[in-house]
N, C-alpha and C positions, 0 to 999 in steps of 0.2 A: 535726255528728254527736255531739262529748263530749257537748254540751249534751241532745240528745235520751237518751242515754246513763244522763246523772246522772236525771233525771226519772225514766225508766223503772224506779232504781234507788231511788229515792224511794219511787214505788210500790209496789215490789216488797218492800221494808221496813216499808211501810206509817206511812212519815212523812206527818202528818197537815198540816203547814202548809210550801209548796214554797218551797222556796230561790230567791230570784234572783238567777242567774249573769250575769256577761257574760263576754268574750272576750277574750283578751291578742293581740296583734302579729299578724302574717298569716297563722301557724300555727294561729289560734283558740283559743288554749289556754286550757281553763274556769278560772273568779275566781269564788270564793264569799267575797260579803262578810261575814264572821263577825263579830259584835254582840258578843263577849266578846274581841277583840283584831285582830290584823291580817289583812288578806284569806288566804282560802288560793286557792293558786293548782295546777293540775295535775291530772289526770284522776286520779292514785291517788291525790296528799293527800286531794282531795276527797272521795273515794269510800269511802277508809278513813276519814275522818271521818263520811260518814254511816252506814256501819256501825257507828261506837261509838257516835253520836248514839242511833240507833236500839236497843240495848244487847244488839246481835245479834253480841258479839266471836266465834263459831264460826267467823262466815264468812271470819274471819284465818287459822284454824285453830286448830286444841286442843291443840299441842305446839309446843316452840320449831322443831322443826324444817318439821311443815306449815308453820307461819308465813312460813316462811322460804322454803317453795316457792309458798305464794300470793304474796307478794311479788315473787318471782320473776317469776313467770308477768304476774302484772297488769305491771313492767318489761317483761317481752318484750312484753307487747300494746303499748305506748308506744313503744318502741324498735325494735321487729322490724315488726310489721302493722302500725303506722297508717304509712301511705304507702311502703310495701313495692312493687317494681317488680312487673312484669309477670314479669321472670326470672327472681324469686325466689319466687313466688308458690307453685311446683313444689318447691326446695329446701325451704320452709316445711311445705308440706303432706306430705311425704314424712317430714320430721322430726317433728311432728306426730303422724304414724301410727304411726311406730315407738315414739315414749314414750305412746303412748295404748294400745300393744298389751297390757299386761296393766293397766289401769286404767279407773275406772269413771268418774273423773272429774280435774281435773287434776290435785287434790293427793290423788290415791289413791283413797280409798273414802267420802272426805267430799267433800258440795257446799260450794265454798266461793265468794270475790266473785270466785273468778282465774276459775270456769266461764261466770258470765255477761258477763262482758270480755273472754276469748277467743273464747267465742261473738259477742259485737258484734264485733267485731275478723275474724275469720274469714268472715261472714257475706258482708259485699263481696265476696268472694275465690270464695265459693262459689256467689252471684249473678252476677256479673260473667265468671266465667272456667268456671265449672262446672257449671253449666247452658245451657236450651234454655226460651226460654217456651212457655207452653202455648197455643194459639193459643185464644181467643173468652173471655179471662179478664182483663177487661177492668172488671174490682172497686175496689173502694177499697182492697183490697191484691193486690198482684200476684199468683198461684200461681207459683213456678219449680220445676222439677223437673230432678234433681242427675241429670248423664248416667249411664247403665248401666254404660258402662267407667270412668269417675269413681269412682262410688260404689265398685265394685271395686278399683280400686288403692289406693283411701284408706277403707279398710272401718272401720279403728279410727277414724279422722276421722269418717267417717260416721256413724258409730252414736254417737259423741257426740256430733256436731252434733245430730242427730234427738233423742235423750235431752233437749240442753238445752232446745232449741225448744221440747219440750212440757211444761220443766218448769215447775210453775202458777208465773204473775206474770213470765216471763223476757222472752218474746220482744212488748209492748208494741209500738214502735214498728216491727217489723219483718218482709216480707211472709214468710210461712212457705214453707219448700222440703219438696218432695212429696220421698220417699225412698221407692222402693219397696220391698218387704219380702223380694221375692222375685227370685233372677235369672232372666233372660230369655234364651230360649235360639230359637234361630234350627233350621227344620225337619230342616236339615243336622246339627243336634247329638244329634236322637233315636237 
Protein backbone atom coordinates (compact mmCIF):
# COMPACT_ATOMS: atom_id res chain seq x y z
CA UNK A 1 0.00 0.00 0.00
CA UNK A 2 3.29 2.83 0.89
CA UNK A 3 4.35 1.92 -2.47
CA UNK A 4 0.88 2.89 -4.13
CA UNK A 5 1.00 5.73 -1.69
CA UNK A 6 4.43 7.39 -2.75
CA UNK A 7 3.24 7.14 -6.59
CA UNK A 8 0.02 8.75 -6.02
CA UNK A 9 2.09 11.34 -4.32
CA UNK A 10 4.33 11.55 -7.05
CA UNK A 11 1.42 12.51 -9.08
CA UNK A 12 -0.03 14.60 -7.04
CA UNK A 13 3.27 16.78 -7.02
CA UNK A 14 3.45 16.43 -10.35
CA UNK A 15 6.95 14.82 -10.48
CA UNK A 16 7.48 14.18 -13.83
CA UNK A 17 10.16 11.02 -13.98
CA UNK A 18 8.78 8.09 -11.09
CA UNK A 19 10.85 6.78 -8.63
CA UNK A 20 11.65 3.15 -8.10
CA UNK A 21 10.85 1.74 -4.89
CA UNK A 22 11.30 -1.57 -3.45
CA UNK A 23 10.29 -2.97 -0.12
CA UNK A 24 12.43 -3.68 3.16
CA UNK A 25 11.65 -6.95 5.61
CA UNK A 26 7.95 -8.20 6.06
CA UNK A 27 6.56 -4.98 7.07
CA UNK A 28 7.22 -3.69 3.47
CA UNK A 29 8.69 -0.76 4.38
CA UNK A 30 9.39 1.63 1.11
CA UNK A 31 13.34 2.11 -0.24
CA UNK A 32 13.94 4.81 -2.61
CA UNK A 33 17.18 4.41 -4.06
CA UNK A 34 18.59 8.13 -4.13
CA UNK A 35 21.39 8.71 -7.07
CA UNK A 36 23.04 11.44 -4.97
CA UNK A 37 23.85 9.23 -1.71
CA UNK A 38 22.37 6.46 0.37
CA UNK A 39 19.04 4.74 -0.04
CA UNK A 40 16.21 6.43 1.88
CA UNK A 41 14.15 4.24 3.51
CA UNK A 42 10.52 4.90 5.38
CA UNK A 43 7.09 6.12 4.21
CA UNK A 44 7.79 9.88 5.78
CA UNK A 45 11.63 10.17 4.82
CA UNK A 46 10.43 9.32 1.48
CA UNK A 47 7.57 11.46 1.24
CA UNK A 48 9.15 14.38 2.79
CA UNK A 49 11.86 14.07 0.36
CA UNK A 50 9.63 14.10 -2.43
CA UNK A 51 8.02 17.22 -1.21
CA UNK A 52 11.34 19.11 -1.30
CA UNK A 53 12.34 17.35 -4.49
CA UNK A 54 9.18 18.79 -5.90
CA UNK A 55 9.94 22.43 -4.22
CA UNK A 56 6.54 22.25 -2.67
CA UNK A 57 8.19 22.81 1.23
CA UNK A 58 4.30 24.38 2.20
CA UNK A 59 3.12 21.12 2.40
CA UNK A 60 5.62 20.74 5.69
CA UNK A 61 4.00 23.66 6.77
CA UNK A 62 4.91 27.61 6.84
CA UNK A 63 5.94 27.85 10.63
CA UNK A 64 8.18 25.88 12.86
CA UNK A 65 5.44 25.09 14.58
CA UNK A 66 2.76 23.60 11.62
CA UNK A 67 5.99 21.85 10.85
CA UNK A 68 5.90 20.28 13.74
CA UNK A 69 2.34 19.19 13.59
CA UNK A 70 2.69 17.81 10.14
CA UNK A 71 5.37 15.71 11.39
CA UNK A 72 3.38 14.77 13.90
CA UNK A 73 0.65 13.64 12.29
CA UNK A 74 2.49 11.86 9.10
CA UNK A 75 4.35 9.67 12.78
CA UNK A 76 0.77 9.02 13.91
CA UNK A 77 -0.19 7.65 10.42
CA UNK A 78 3.18 5.32 10.85
CA UNK A 79 2.83 4.58 14.33
CA UNK A 80 -0.91 4.69 15.16
CA UNK A 81 -2.93 3.48 11.54
CA UNK A 82 -0.92 1.42 9.62
CA UNK A 83 -1.82 -1.88 11.29
CA UNK A 84 -3.98 -0.52 14.13
CA UNK A 85 -6.34 -3.31 15.56
CA UNK A 86 -9.92 -3.84 15.03
CA UNK A 87 -10.21 -2.30 19.02
CA UNK A 88 -8.70 0.56 18.33
CA UNK A 89 -10.04 1.51 15.22
CA UNK A 90 -13.04 3.26 17.50
CA UNK A 91 -10.47 4.98 20.10
CA UNK A 92 -8.69 6.32 16.81
CA UNK A 93 -11.70 7.64 15.18
CA UNK A 94 -13.24 9.14 18.17
CA UNK A 95 -9.74 10.94 18.87
CA UNK A 96 -9.84 11.93 15.40
CA UNK A 97 -13.08 13.81 15.61
CA UNK A 98 -12.44 15.58 18.65
CA UNK A 99 -9.06 17.32 17.18
CA UNK A 100 -10.70 17.77 13.84
CA UNK A 101 -13.71 19.66 15.74
CA UNK A 102 -12.60 23.13 15.12
CA UNK A 103 -10.17 22.44 11.95
CA UNK A 104 -10.32 22.53 8.50
CA UNK A 105 -7.59 20.38 7.95
CA UNK A 106 -4.90 18.51 10.00
CA UNK A 107 -2.47 21.08 10.72
CA UNK A 108 -5.31 23.92 11.03
CA UNK A 109 -6.29 25.98 8.03
CA UNK A 110 -3.40 24.78 5.61
CA UNK A 111 -3.51 21.55 3.26
CA UNK A 112 -0.42 20.06 4.09
CA UNK A 113 1.33 16.13 3.16
CA UNK A 114 -0.08 14.95 6.93
CA UNK A 115 -3.85 15.47 4.93
CA UNK A 116 -3.24 13.18 2.22
CA UNK A 117 -1.46 10.27 4.63
CA UNK A 118 -4.12 10.49 7.19
CA UNK A 119 -6.40 10.28 4.43
CA UNK A 120 -4.52 6.88 3.08
CA UNK A 121 -4.07 5.75 6.42
CA UNK A 122 -7.89 6.29 7.50
CA UNK A 123 -9.31 5.13 4.35
CA UNK A 124 -9.03 1.27 5.27
CA UNK A 125 -10.77 1.96 8.46
CA UNK A 126 -13.48 3.63 6.92
CA UNK A 127 -13.87 0.96 4.01
CA UNK A 128 -13.25 -1.92 6.05
CA UNK A 129 -15.24 -1.13 9.25
CA UNK A 130 -17.48 1.80 8.20
CA UNK A 131 -19.42 1.12 5.55
CA UNK A 132 -21.91 -1.00 3.72
CA UNK A 133 -21.28 -1.72 -0.21
CA UNK A 134 -23.48 -0.72 -2.48
CA UNK A 135 -24.92 -3.58 -4.18
CA UNK A 136 -24.81 -3.78 -8.49
CA UNK A 137 -21.37 -1.42 -8.28
CA UNK A 138 -19.35 -3.78 -9.50
CA UNK A 139 -16.78 -0.95 -11.47
CA UNK A 140 -13.18 -0.70 -11.63
CA UNK A 141 -13.52 1.12 -8.50
CA UNK A 142 -15.62 -0.01 -5.75
CA UNK A 143 -18.44 2.79 -4.51
CA UNK A 144 -18.64 2.35 -0.45
CA UNK A 145 -20.94 4.42 1.30
CA UNK A 146 -20.00 5.49 5.02
CA UNK A 147 -23.06 4.19 7.32
CA UNK A 148 -25.77 6.97 8.49
CA UNK A 149 -25.04 6.53 12.30
CA UNK A 150 -21.10 6.45 11.33
CA UNK A 151 -20.96 9.47 9.54
CA UNK A 152 -22.91 11.05 12.57
CA UNK A 153 -20.92 10.06 15.40
CA UNK A 154 -17.59 11.03 13.54
CA UNK A 155 -19.04 14.12 11.64
CA UNK A 156 -15.54 16.12 12.05
CA UNK A 157 -14.02 12.75 10.68
CA UNK A 158 -16.43 12.82 8.16
CA UNK A 159 -16.38 16.03 6.64
CA UNK A 160 -12.64 15.73 6.38
CA UNK A 161 -12.54 12.55 5.05
CA UNK A 162 -15.02 13.82 2.13
CA UNK A 163 -12.99 17.34 1.81
CA UNK A 164 -9.89 15.17 1.22
CA UNK A 165 -11.20 12.65 -1.15
CA UNK A 166 -12.33 15.42 -3.46
CA UNK A 167 -9.32 17.35 -3.08
CA UNK A 168 -7.87 17.48 -7.03
CA UNK A 169 -4.97 14.90 -7.50
CA UNK A 170 -5.55 13.05 -3.66
CA UNK A 171 -7.59 10.16 -3.88
CA UNK A 172 -5.48 8.30 -7.26
CA UNK A 173 -5.43 4.92 -6.14
CA UNK A 174 -8.41 4.71 -3.99
CA UNK A 175 -12.28 3.63 -4.46
CA UNK A 176 -14.20 7.00 -3.41
CA UNK A 177 -16.72 6.73 -0.29
CA UNK A 178 -20.22 8.14 -0.98
CA UNK A 179 -21.08 10.58 2.20
CA UNK A 180 -24.26 11.69 2.09
CA UNK A 181 -25.06 15.28 2.58
CA UNK A 182 -27.90 15.04 4.19
CA UNK A 183 -29.39 13.14 7.54
CA UNK A 184 -31.87 10.61 7.04
CA UNK A 185 -34.70 10.38 9.21
CA UNK A 186 -37.01 7.45 9.54
CA UNK A 187 -41.20 8.39 9.26
CA UNK A 188 -41.30 7.89 13.24
CA UNK A 189 -38.93 11.24 13.44
CA UNK A 190 -41.41 13.68 11.54
Amino acid sequence: MALRELSSLEKYLGLKKPNKYSTQADKKIPVLQNNNGPPLVGLVTIACHLVKEAKRPNLLGDSAESRAVVHQWLEYRVTKLDGCTKEDIKTILKDLNLYLQDKVYMAGNQFTLADPFMYYGIHPLIVCHLHREIPGTQTCQTVVDLAIQDKEQYVNVTRWFDHIQHYPGIRHHLPPVVVPRNRLYTSKHH
